[in-house]
C-alpha angles and dihedrals in degrees: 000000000000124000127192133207141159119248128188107202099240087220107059104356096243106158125235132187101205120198094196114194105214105224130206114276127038147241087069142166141168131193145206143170125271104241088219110037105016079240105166101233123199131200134171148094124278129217094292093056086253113146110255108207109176115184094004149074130239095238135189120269106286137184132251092004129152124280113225104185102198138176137177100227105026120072110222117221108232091240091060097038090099097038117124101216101041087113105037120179133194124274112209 
């Protein structure tokens, strides 16, 4: 399953869009960079299935922002952090 939300880096405000691709055991977190500050941000669930957000805000929807593809498990390679179809799904 894949859940979106929009962060705000708490230590320079730059916007991100993250796809994040839940994994198998909790608790989980993944982490990237922020593109601005360097700032390490961390999002995932903990043990109880409650969203972890480390460095960062939970923010409305917002336009042209970043795409962070994470996932728990798979590493992304930083080329491929931003693609649009690194986590396809099937259309019925």
């Amino acid at each position: 399953m894949i859940l979106g939300n929009y962060v705000k880096c708490s230590g320079c405000g730059h916007e991100y869009r993250i796809r994040y691709n839940v994994g198998n055991n909790f608790p989980q977190t993944a982490s990237f960079f922020c593109k601005d500050c360097g700032e390490t941000i961390t999002y995932g669930f903990d043990v109880d299935h409650k969203l972890i957000c480390e460095n960062a805000e939970i923010a409305t929807s917002l336009d042209g922002v970043d795409v962070i593809n994470l996932h728990p498990e798979l590493s992304i390679d930083d080329t491929r952090q931003s693609a649009q179809n690194i986590f396809l799904r099937l259309i019925f």
